[in-house]
Biotite code that builds the C-alpha atoms (Angstrom):
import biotite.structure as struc

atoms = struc.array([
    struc.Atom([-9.143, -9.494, -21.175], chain_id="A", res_id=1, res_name="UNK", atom_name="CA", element="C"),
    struc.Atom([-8.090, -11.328, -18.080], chain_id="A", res_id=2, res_name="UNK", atom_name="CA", element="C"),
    struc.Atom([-4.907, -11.743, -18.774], chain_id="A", res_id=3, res_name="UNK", atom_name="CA", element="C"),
    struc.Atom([-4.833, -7.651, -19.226], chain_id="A", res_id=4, res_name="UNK", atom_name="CA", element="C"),
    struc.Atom([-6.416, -6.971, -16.243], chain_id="A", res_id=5, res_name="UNK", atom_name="CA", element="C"),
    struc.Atom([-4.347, -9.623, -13.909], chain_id="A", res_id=6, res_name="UNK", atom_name="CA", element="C"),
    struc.Atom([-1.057, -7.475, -15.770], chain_id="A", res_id=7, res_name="UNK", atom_name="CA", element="C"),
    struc.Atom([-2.147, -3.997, -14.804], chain_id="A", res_id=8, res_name="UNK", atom_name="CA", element="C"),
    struc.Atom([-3.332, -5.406, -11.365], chain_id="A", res_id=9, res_name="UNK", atom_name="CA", element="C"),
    struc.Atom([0.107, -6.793, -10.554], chain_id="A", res_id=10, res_name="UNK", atom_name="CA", element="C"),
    struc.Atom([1.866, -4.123, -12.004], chain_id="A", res_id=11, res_name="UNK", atom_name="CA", element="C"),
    struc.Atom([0.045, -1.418, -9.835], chain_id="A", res_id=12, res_name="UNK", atom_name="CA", element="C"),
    struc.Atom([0.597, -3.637, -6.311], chain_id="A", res_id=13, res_name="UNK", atom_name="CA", element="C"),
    struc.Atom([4.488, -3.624, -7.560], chain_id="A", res_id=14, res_name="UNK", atom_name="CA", element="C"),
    struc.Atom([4.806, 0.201, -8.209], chain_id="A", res_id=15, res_name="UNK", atom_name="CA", element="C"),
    struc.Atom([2.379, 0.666, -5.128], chain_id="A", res_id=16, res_name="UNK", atom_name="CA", element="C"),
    struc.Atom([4.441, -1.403, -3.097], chain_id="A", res_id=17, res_name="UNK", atom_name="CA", element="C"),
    struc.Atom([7.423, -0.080, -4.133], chain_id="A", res_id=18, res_name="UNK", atom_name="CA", element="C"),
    struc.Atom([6.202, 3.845, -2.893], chain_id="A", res_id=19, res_name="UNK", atom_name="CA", element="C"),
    struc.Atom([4.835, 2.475, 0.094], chain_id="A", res_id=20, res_name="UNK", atom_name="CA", element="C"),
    struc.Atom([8.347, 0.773, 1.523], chain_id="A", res_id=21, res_name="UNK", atom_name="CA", element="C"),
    struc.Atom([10.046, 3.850, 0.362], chain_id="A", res_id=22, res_name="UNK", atom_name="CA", element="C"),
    struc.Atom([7.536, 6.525, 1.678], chain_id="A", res_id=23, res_name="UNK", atom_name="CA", element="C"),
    struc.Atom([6.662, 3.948, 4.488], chain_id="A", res_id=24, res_name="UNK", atom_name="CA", element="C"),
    struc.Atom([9.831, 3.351, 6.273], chain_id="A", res_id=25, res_name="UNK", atom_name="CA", element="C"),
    struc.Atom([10.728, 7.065, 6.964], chain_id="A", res_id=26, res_name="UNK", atom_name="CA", element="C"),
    struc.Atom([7.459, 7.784, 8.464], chain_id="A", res_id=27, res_name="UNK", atom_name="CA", element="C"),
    struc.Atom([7.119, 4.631, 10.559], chain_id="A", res_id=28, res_name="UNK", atom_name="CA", element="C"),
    struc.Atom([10.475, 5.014, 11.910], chain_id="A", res_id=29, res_name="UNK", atom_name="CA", element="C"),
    struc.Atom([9.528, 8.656, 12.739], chain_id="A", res_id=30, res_name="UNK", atom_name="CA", element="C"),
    struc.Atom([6.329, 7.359, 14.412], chain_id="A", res_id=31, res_name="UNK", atom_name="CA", element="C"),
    struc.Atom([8.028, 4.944, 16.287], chain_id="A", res_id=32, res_name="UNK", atom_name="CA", element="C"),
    struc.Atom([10.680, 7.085, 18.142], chain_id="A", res_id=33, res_name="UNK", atom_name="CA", element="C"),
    struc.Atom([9.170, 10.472, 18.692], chain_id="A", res_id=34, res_name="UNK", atom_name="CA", element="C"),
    struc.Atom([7.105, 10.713, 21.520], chain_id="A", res_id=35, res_name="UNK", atom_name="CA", element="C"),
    struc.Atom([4.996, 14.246, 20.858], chain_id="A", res_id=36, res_name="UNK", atom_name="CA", element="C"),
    struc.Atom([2.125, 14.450, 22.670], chain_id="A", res_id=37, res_name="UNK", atom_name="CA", element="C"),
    struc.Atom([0.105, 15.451, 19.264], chain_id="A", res_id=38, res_name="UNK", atom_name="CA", element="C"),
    struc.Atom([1.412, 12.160, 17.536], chain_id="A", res_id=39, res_name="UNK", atom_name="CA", element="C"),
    struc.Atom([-1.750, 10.697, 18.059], chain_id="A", res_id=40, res_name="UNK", atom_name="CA", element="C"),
    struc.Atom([-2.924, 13.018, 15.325], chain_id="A", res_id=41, res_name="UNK", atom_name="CA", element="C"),
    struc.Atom([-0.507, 11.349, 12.765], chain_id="A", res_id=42, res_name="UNK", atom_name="CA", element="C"),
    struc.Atom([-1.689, 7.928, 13.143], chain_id="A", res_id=43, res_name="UNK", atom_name="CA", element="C"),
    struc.Atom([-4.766, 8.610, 13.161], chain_id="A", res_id=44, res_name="UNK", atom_name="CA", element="C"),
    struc.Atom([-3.973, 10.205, 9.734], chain_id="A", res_id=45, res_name="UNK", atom_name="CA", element="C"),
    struc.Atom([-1.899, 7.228, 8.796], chain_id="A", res_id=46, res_name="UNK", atom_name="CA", element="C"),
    struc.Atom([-4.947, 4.702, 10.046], chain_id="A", res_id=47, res_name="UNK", atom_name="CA", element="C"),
    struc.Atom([-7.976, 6.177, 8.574], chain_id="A", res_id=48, res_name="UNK", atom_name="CA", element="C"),
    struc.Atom([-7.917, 4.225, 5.236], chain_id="A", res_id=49, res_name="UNK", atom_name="CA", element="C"),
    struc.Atom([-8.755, 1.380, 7.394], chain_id="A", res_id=50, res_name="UNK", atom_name="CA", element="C"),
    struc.Atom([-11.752, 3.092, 8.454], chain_id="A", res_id=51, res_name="UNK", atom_name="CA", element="C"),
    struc.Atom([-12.986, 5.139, 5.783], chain_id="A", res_id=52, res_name="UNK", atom_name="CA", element="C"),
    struc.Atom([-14.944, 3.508, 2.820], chain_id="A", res_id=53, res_name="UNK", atom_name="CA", element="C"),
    struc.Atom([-12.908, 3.159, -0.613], chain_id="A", res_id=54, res_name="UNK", atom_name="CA", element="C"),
    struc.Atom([-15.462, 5.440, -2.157], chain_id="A", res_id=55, res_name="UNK", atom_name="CA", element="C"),
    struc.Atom([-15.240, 8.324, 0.261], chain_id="A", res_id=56, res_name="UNK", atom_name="CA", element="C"),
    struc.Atom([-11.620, 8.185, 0.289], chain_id="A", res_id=57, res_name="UNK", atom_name="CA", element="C"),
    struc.Atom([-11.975, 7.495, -3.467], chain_id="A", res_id=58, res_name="UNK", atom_name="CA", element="C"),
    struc.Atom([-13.735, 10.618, -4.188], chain_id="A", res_id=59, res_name="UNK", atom_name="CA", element="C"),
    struc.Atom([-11.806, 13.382, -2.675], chain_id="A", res_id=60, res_name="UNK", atom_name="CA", element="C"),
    struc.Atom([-8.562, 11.754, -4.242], chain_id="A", res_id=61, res_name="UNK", atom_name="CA", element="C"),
    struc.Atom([-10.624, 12.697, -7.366], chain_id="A", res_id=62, res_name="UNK", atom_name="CA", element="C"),
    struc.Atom([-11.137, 16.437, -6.104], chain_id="A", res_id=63, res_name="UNK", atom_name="CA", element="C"),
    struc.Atom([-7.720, 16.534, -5.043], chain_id="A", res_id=64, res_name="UNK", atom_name="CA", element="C"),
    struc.Atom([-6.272, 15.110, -8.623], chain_id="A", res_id=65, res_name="UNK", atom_name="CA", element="C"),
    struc.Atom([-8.951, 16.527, -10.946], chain_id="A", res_id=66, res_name="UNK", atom_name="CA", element="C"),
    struc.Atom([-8.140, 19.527, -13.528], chain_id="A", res_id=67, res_name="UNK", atom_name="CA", element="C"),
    struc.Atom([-9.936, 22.186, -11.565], chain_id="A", res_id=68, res_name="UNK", atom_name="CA", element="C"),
    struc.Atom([-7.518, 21.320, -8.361], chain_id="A", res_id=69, res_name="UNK", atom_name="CA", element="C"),
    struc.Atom([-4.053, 22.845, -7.706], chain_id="A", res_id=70, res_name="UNK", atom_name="CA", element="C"),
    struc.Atom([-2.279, 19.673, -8.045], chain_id="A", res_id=71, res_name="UNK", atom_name="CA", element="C"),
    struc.Atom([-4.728, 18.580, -11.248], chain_id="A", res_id=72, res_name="UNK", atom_name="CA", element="C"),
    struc.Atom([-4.120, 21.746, -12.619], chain_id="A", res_id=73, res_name="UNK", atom_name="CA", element="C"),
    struc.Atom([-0.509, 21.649, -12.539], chain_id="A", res_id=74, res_name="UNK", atom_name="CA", element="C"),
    struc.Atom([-0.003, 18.053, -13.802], chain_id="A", res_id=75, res_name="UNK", atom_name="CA", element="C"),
    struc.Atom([-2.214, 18.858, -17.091], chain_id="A", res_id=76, res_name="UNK", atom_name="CA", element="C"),
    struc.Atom([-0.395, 22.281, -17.766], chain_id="A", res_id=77, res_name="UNK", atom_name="CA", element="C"),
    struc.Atom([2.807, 20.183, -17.008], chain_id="A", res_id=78, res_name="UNK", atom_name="CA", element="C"),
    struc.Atom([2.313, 17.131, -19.009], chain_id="A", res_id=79, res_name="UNK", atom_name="CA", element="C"),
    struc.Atom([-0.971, 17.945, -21.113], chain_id="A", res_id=80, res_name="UNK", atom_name="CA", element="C"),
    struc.Atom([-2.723, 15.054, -19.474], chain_id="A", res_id=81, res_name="UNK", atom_name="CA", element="C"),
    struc.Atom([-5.375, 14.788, -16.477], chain_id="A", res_id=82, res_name="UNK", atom_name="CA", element="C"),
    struc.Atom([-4.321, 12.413, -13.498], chain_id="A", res_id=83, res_name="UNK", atom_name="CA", element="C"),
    struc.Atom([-7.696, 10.783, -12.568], chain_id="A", res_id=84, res_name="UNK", atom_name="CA", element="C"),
    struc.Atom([-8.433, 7.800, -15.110], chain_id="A", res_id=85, res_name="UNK", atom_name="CA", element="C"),
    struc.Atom([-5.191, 7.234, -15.932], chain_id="A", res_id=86, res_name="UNK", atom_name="CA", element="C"),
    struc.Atom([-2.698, 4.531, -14.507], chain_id="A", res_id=87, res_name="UNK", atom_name="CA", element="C"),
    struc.Atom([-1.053, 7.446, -12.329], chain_id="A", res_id=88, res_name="UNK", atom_name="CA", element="C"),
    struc.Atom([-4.088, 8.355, -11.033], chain_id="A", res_id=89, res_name="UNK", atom_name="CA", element="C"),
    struc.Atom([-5.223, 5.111, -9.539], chain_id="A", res_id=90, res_name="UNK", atom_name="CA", element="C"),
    struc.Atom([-1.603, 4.687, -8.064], chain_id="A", res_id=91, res_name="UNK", atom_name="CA", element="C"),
    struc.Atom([-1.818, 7.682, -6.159], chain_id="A", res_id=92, res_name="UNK", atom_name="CA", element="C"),
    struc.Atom([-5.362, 6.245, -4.686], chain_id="A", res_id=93, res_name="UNK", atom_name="CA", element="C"),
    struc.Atom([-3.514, 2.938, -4.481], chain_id="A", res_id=94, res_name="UNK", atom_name="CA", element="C"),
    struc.Atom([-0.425, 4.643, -1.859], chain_id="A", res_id=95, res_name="UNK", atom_name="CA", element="C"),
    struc.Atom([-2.952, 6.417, 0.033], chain_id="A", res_id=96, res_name="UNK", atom_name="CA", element="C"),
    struc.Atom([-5.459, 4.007, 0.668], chain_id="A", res_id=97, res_name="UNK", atom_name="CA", element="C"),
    struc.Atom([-2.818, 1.050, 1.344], chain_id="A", res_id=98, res_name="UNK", atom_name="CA", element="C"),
    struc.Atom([-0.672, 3.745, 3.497], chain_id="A", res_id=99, res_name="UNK", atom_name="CA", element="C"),
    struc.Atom([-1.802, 2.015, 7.300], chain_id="A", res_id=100, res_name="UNK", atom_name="CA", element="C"),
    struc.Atom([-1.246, -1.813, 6.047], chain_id="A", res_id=101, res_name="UNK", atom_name="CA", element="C"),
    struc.Atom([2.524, -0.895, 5.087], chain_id="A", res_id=102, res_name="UNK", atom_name="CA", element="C"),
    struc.Atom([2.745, 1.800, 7.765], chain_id="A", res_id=103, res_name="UNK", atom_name="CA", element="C"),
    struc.Atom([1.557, 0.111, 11.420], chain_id="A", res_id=104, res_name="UNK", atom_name="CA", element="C"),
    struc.Atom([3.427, -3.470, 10.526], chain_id="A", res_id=105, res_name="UNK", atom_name="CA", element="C"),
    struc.Atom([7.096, -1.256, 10.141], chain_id="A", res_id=106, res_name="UNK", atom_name="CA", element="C"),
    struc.Atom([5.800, 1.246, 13.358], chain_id="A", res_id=107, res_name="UNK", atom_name="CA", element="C"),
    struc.Atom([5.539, -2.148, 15.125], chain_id="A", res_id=108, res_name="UNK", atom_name="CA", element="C"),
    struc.Atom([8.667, -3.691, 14.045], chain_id="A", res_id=109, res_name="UNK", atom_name="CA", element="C"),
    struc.Atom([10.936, -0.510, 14.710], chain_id="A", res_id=110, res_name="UNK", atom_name="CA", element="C"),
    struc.Atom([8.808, -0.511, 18.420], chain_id="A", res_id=111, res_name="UNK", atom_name="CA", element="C"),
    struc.Atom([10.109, -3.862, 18.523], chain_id="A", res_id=112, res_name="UNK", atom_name="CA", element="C"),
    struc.Atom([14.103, -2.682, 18.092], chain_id="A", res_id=113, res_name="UNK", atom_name="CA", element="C"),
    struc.Atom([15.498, -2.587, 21.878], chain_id="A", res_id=114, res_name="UNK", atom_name="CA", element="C"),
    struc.Atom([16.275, 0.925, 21.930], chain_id="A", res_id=115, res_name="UNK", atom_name="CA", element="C"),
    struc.Atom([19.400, 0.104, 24.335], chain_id="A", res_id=116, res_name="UNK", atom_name="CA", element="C"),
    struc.Atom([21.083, -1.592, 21.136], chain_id="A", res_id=117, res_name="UNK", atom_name="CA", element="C"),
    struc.Atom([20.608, 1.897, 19.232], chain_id="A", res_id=118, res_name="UNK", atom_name="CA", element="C"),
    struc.Atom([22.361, 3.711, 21.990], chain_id="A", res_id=119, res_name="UNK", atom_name="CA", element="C"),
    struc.Atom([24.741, 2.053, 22.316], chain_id="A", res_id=120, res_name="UNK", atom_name="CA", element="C"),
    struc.Atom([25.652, 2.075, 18.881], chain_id="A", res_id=121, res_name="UNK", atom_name="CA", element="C"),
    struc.Atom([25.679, 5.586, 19.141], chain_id="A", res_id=122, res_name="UNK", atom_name="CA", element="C"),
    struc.Atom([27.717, 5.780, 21.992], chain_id="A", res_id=123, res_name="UNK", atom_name="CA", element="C"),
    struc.Atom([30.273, 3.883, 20.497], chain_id="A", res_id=124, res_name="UNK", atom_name="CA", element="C"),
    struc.Atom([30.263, 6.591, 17.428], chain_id="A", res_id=125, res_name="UNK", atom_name="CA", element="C"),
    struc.Atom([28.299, 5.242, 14.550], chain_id="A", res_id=126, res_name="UNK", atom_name="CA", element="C"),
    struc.Atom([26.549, 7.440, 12.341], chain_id="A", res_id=127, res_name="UNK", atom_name="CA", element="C"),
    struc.Atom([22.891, 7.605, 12.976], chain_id="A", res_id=128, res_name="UNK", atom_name="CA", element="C"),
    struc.Atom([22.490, 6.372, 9.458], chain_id="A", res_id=129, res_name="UNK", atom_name="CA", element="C"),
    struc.Atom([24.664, 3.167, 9.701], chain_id="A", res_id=130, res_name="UNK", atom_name="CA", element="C"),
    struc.Atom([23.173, 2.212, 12.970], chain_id="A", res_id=131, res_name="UNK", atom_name="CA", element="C"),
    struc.Atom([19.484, 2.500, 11.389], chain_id="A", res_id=132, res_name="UNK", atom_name="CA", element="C"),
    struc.Atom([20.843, 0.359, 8.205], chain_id="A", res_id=133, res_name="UNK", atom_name="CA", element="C"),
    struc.Atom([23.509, -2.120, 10.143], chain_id="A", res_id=134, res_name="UNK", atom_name="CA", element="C"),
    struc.Atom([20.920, -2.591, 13.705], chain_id="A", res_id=135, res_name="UNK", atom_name="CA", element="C"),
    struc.Atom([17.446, -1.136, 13.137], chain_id="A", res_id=136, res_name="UNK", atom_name="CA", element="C"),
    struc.Atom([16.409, -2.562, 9.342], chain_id="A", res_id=137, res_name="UNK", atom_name="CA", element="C"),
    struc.Atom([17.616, -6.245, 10.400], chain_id="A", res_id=138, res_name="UNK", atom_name="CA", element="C"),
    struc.Atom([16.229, -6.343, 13.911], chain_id="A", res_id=139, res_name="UNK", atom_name="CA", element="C"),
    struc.Atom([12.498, -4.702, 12.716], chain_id="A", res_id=140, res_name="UNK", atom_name="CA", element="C"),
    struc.Atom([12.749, -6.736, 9.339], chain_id="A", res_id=141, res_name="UNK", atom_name="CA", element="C"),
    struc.Atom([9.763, -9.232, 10.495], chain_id="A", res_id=142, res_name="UNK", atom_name="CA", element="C"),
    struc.Atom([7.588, -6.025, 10.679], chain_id="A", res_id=143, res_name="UNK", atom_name="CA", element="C"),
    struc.Atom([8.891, -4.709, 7.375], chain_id="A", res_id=144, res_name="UNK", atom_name="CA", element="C"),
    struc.Atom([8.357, -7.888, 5.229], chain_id="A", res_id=145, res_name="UNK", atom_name="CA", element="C"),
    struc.Atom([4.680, -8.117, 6.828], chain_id="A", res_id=146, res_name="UNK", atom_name="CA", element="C"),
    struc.Atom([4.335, -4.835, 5.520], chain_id="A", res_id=147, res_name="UNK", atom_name="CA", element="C"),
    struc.Atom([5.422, -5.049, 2.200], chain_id="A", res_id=148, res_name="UNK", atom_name="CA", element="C"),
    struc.Atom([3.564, -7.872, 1.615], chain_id="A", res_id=149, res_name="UNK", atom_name="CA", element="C"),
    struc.Atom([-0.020, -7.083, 3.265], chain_id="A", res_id=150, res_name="UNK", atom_name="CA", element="C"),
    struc.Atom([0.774, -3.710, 1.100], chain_id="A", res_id=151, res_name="UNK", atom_name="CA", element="C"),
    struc.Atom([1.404, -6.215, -2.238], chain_id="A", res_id=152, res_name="UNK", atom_name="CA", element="C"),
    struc.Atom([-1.693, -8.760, -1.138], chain_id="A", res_id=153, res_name="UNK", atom_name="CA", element="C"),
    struc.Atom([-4.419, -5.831, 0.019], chain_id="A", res_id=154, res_name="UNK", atom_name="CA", element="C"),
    struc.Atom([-3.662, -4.141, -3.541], chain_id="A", res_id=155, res_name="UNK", atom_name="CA", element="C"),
    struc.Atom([-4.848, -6.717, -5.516], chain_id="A", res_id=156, res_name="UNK", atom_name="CA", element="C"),
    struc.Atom([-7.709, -6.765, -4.375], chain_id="A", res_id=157, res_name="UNK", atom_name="CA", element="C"),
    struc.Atom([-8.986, -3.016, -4.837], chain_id="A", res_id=158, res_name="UNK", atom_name="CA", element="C"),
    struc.Atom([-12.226, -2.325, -5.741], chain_id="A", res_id=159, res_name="UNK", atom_name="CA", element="C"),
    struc.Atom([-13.491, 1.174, -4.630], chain_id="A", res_id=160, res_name="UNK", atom_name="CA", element="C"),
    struc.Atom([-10.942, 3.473, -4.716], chain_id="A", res_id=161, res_name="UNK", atom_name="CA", element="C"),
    struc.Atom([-9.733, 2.467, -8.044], chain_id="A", res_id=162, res_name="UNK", atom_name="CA", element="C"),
    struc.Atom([-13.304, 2.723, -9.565], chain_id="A", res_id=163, res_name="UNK", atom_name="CA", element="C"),
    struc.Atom([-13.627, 6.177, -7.930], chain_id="A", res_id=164, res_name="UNK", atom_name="CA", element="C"),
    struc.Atom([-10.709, 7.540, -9.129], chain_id="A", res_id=165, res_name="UNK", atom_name="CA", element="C"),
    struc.Atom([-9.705, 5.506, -12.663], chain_id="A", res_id=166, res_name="UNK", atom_name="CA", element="C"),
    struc.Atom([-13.262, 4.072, -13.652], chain_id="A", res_id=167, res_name="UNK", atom_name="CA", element="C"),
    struc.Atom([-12.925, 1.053, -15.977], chain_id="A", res_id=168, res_name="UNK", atom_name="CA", element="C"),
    struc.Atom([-10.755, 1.672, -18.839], chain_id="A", res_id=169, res_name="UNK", atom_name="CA", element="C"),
    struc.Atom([-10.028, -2.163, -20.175], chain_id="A", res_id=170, res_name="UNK", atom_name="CA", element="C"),
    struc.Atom([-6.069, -2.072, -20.329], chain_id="A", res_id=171, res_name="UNK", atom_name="CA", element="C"),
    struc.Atom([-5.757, 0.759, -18.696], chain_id="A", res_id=172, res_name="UNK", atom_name="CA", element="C"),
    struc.Atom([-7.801, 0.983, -14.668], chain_id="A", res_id=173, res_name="UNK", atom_name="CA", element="C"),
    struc.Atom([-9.264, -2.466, -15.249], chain_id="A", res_id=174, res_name="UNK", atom_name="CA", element="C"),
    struc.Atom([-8.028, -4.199, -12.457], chain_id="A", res_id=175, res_name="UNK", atom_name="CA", element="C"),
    struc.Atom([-9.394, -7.963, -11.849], chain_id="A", res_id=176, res_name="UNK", atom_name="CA", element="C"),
    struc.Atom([-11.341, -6.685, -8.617], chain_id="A", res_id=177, res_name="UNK", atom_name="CA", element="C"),
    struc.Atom([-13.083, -4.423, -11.699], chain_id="A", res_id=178, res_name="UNK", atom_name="CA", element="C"),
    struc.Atom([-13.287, -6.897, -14.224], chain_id="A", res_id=179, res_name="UNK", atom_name="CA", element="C"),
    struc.Atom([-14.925, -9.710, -11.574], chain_id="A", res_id=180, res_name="UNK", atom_name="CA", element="C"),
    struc.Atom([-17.849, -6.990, -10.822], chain_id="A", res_id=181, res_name="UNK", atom_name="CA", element="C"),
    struc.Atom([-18.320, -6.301, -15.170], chain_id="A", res_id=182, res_name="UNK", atom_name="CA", element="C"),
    struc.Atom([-18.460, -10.299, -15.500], chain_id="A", res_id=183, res_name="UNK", atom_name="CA", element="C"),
    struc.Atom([-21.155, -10.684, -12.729], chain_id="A", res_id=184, res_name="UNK", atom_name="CA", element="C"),
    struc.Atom([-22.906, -7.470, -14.390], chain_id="A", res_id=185, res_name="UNK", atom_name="CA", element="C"),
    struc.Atom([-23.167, -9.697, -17.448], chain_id="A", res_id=186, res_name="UNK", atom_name="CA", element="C"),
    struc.Atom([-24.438, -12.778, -15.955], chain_id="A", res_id=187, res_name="UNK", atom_name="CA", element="C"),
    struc.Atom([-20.691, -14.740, -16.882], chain_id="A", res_id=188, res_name="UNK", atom_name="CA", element="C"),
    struc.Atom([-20.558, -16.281, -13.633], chain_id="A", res_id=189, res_name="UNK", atom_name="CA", element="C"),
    struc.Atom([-18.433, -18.683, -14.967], chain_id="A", res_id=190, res_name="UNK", atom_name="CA", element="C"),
    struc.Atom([-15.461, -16.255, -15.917], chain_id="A", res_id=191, res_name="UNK", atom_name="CA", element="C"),
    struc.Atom([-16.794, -14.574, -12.511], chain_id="A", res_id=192, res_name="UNK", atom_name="CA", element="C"),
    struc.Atom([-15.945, -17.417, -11.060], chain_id="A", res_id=193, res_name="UNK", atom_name="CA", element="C"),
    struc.Atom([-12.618, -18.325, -13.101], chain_id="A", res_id=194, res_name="UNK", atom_name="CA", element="C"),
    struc.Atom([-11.381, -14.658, -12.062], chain_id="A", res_id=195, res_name="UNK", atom_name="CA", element="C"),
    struc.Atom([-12.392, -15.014, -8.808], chain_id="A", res_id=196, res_name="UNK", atom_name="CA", element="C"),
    struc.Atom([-11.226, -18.190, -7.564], chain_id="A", res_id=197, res_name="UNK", atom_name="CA", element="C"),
    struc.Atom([-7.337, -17.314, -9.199], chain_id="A", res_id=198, res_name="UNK", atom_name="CA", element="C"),
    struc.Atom([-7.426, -14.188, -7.028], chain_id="A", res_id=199, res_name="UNK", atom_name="CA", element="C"),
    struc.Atom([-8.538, -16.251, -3.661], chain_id="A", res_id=200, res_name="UNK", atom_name="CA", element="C"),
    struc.Atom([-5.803, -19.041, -4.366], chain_id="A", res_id=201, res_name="UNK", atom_name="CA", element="C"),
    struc.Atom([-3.259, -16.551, -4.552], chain_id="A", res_id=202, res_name="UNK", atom_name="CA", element="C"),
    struc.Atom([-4.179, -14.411, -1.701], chain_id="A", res_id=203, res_name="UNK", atom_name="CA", element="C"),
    struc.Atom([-4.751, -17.464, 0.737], chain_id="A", res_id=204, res_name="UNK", atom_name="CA", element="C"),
    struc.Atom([-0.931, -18.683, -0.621], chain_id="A", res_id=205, res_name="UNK", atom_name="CA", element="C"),
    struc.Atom([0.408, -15.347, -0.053], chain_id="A", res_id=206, res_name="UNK", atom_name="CA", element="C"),
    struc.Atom([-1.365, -15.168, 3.652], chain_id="A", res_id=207, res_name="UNK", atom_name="CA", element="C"),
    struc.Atom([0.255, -18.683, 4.254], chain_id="A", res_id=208, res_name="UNK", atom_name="CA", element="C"),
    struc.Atom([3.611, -17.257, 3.181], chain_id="A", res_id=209, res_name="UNK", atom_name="CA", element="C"),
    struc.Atom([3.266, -14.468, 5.313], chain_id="A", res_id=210, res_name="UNK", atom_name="CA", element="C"),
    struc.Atom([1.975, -16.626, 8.571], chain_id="A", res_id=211, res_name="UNK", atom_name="CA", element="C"),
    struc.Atom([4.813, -19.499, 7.951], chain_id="A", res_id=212, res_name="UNK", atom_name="CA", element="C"),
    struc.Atom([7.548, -16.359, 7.637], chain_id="A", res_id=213, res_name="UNK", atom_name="CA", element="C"),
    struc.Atom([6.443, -15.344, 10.999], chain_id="A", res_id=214, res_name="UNK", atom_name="CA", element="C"),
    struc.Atom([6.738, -18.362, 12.559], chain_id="A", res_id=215, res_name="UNK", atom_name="CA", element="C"),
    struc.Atom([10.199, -18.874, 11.791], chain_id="A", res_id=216, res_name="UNK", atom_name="CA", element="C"),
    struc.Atom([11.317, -16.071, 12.366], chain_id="A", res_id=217, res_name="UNK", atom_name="CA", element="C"),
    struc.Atom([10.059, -16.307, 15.936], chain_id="A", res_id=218, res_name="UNK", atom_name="CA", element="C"),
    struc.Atom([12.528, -17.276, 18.659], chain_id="A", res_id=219, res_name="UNK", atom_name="CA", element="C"),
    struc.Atom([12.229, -20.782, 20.025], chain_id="A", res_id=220, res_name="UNK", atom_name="CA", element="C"),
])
């Protein structure tokens, strides 16, 4: 049972991390360089999750994914299947509810880019494109990789949205957060414990990776 739910917990912080750098990077980079005077609006949008409890955010994912929604709706006539309480489902909960610990690390390392570099790349003729892939990526990569990763590390530990929107299907939206909560529910404090300790030595070597990274990447 562990084992099961350490698999599907790993395997949704890949595929969440995965949407998040790809979704992530677009958005931050559009954050960072316009300067509208309603872009306050957006990232506030982007930060709620940090705000809002799991649950409440949790719920109306479940409104928004059920069969009675638009979106439900057209996912079961598409596939046969209903999104909430499936793997799918708790992904979707997963992007939106990590979207502000990928999002404001890559917003502050494109904020970090010295903008004269970019135009004068431009001036010189590059392609927008190649000068955000050849100048931008590298410079802001600090940013990026502290992204990712707080995206990776914040996912494994999910508790709320995931039993909001997937319950706890063993094998299937069982995640180890989940599974800690059923063995405390049934007085197993030792597995409790077992589960619990694996998931705070990993996050505390993953924070240490993060902190060390930082360090050397800073300038003397």
């Amino acid at each position: 049972m562990e084992w099961q739910a350490a698999w599907l917990t790993l395997r949704l912080a890949f595929w969440t991390t995965v949407w998040l750098t790809l979704l992530g990077i677009p958005l931050a980079w559009w954050i960072a360089t316009r300067r509208y005077r309603w872009m306050f609006l957006i990232e506030a949008v982007v930060a709620l999750p940090i705000v809002l409890p799991p649950t409440v955010l949790g719920f109306y994912v479940l409104m928004a994914l059920g069969p009675r929604s638009p979106v439900g709706g057209l996912w079961m006539d598409a596939t046969g299947a209903p999104i909430p309480f499936t793997f799918t489902g708790i992904l979707i909960g997963s992007i939106l509810f990590n979207l502000p610990f990928a999002v404001r690390p890559f917003v502050a390392g494109f904020s970090s880019v010295d903008r004269r570099l970019v135009e004068a790349s431009w001036s010189l003729g590059v392609s927008g494109s190649r000068t955000f892939l050849r100048i931008v990526l590298p410079l802001a990569w600090p940013g990026i990789l502290t992204g990712v990763v707080l995206a990776f590390a914040h996912t494994i530990g999910e508790f709320g949205v995931v039993l909001m929107v997937g319950g706890n299907i063993p094998g299937v939206t069982q995640t180890l957060s989940i599974l800690i909560y059923d063995q405390v529910q049934a007085l197993d404090y030792a597995a409790a414990n077992r589960t619990a300790l694996a998931m705070l030595l990993f996050s505390f070597t993953l924070l240490c990776g993060i902190f060390a990274g930082q360090r050397r990447m800073m300038p003397l």
